[in-house]
C-alpha positions in Angstrom: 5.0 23.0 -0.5 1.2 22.2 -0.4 -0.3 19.1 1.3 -3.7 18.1 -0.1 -4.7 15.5 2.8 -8.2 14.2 1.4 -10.3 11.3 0.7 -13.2 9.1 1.4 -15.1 11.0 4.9 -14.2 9.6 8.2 -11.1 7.2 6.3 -8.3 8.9 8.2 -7.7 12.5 7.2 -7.9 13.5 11.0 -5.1 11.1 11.9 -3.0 12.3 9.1 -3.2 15.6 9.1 -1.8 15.6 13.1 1.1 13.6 11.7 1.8 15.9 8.6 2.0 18.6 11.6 4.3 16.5 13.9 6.8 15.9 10.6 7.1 19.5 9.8 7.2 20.2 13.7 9.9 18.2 13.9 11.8 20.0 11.5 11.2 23.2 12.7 9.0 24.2 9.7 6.9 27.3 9.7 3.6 26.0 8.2 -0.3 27.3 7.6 -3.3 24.5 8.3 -6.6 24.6 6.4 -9.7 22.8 6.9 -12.3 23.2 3.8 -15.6 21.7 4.6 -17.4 23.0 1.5 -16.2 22.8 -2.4 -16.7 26.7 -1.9 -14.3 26.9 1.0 -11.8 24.6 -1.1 -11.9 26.7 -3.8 -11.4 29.7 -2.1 -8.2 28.7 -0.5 -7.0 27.1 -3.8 -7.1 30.6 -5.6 -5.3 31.8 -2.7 -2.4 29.6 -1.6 0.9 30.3 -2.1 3.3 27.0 -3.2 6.5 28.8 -1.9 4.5 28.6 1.8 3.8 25.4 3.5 0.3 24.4 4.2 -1.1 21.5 5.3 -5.0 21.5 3.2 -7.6 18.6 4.5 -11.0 18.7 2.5 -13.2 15.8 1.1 -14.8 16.5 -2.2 -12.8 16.8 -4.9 -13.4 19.9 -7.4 -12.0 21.2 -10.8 -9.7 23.5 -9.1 -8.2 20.6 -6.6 -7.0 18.3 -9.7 -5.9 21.5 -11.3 -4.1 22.7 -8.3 -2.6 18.8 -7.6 -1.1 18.3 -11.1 1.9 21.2 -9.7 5.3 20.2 -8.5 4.5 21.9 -5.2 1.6 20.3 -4.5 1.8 17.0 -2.3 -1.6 15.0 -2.5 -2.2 12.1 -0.2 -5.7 10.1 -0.5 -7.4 7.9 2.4 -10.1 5.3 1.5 -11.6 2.5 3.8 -14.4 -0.3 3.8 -16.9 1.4 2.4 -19.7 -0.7 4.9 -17.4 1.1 8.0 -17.5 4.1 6.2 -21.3 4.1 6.5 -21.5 2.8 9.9 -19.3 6.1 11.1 -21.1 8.1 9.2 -24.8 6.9 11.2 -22.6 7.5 14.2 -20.9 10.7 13.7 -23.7 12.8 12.1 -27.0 11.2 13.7 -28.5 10.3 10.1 -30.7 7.7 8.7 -28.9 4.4 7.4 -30.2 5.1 3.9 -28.8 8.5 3.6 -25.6 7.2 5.2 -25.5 4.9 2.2 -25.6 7.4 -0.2 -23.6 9.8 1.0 -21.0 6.8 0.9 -21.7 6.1 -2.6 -21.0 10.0 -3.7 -18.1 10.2 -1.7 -16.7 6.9 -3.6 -17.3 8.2 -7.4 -14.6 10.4 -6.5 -11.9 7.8 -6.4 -10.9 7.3 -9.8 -10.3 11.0 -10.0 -8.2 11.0 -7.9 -6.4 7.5 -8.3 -5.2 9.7 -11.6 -3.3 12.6 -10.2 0.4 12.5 -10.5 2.2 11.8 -7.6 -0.2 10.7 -5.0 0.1 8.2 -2.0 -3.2 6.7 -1.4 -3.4 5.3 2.3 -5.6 2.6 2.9 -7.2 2.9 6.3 -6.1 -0.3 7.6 -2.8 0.9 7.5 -3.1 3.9 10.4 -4.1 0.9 11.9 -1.9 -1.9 11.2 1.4 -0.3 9.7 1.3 2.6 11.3 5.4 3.6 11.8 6.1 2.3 8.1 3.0 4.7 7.0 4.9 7.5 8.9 7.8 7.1 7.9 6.6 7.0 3.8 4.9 10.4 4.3 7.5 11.8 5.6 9.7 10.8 2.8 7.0 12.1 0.2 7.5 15.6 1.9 11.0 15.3 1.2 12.1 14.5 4.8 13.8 11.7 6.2 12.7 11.0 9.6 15.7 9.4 12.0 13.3 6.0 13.4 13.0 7.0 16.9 11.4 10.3 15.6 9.1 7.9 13.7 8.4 5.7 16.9 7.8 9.0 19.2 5.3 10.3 16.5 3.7 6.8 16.0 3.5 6.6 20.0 2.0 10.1 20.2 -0.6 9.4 17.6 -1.7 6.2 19.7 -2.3 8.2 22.7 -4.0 11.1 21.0 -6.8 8.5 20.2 -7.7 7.6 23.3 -6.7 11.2 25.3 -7.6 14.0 23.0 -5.5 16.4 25.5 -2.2 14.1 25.1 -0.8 16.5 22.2 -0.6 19.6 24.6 1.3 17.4 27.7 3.6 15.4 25.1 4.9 18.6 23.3 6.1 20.0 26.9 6.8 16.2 28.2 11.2 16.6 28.7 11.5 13.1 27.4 9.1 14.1 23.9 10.9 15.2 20.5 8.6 18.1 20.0 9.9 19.8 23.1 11.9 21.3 21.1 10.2 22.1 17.7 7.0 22.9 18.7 6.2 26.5 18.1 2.8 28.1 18.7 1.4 30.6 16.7 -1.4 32.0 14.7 -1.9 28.9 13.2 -0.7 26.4 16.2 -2.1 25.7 19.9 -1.5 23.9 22.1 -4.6 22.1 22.2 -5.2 19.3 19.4 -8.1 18.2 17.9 -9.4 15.0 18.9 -8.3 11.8 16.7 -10.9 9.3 16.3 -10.0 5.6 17.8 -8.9 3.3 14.8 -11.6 0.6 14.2 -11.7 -1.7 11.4 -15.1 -3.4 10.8 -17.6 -2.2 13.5 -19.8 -2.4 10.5 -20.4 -5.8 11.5 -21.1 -4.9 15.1 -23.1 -1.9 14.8 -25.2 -2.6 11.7 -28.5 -5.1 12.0 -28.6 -8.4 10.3 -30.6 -6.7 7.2 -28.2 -3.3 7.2 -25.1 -5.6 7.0 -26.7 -7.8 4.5 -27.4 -4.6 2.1 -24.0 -3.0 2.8 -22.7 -6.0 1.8 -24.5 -6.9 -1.2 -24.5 -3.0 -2.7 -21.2 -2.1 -1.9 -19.7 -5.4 -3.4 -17.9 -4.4 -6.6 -15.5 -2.2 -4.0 -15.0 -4.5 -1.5 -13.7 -6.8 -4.2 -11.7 -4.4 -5.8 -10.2 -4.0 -2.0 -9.9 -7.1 -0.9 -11.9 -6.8 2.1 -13.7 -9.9 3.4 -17.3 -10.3 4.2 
């Protein structure tokens, strides 16, 4: 089984792709993790994979290959989206670039979505749910990967995720803690340390904190037609 975590740029894939790890951990599942950062990269590990392996794939930008590759039975695609005006203000934060070009990087990233919205099978998270839903979210992934997660496994996973955002580290201490599930199912291998990669915090609209006046009055105005078709507010 193949997991293509992708979507919108700083909407979640992070967060996800630690708890598709912790549900195949706590099965005891041998599994490969890929990051593609390029549509070459992507592409590259597409040819390659192997659907009787597990692998957990994160990348952003969709290609050719990708909704090829998603329409098998083996493949298990899951796509996060968010407020597009927060998806620019991370964006400004993360990569140190001008507001204008943090605009239209948003507005590539977004033609995207009906391309996806189209392949068979997918879950599409909405960001506000790591946020607000977060052990029902869990618990639906784990279900699309064909496991059923007891609810105190959810709950441990859920708790771990919370503490990964504000202590990077907490992944490595929690998978030796006596009292943690993954005591016992965390192997480490080629593809596993112990050390996690750092989750971002979960924040829903710092546009309107971190933005000027005029930035949130453009964000707002451009990016209308999708906050409508969201439901977000203004």
């Amino acid at each position: 089984m193949i997991i293509f975590n992708f979507g919108i740029p700083n909407s979640g894939t992070d967060w996800s792709q630690e708890v598709f790890k912790k549900i195949w951990e706590s099965q005891n599942f041998k599994f490969q993790v890929e990051d593609a950062s390029t549509q070459e990269e992507l592409n590259q590990i597409i040819d390659t994979m192997n659907v009787d392996q597990r692998m957990i794939l994160r990348f952003h930008s969709l290609t050719e290959e990708a909704i090829t590759a998603a329409k098998q039975d083996a493949v298990r695609p899951f796509y996060h989206y968010r407020d597009p005006r927060d998806v620019v203000c991370t964006e400004i934060e993360n990569s140190d670039i001008p507001f204008a070009t943090a605009v239209d990087l948003t507005v590539n990233a977004y033609q995207q979505i009906h391309h996806a919205l189209c392949l068979p099978g997918i879950m599409v998270i909405p960001y506000e749910h790591l946020v607000g839903n977060t052990e029902g979210l869990i618990f639906q992934m784990a279900t699309k990967l064909g496991v059923l997660l007891k609810l105190d496994v959810v709950s441990a996973i859920a708790d771990e995720m919370r503490a990964l955002q504000t202590e990077p580290q907490y992944a490595a201490t929690a998978s030796t803690a006596e009292n943690s599930y993954t005591a016992q199912s965390l192997r480490i291998d080629e593809e596993h340390t112990s050390e996690s990669p750092c989750v971002q915090p979960l924040i829903v609209g710092k546009w309107r904190d971190q933005l000027t006046q005029s930035e949130k009055s453009m964000v707002t105005r451009f990016f209308k037609p999708l906050v409508d078709q969201f439901g977000y507010g203004e």
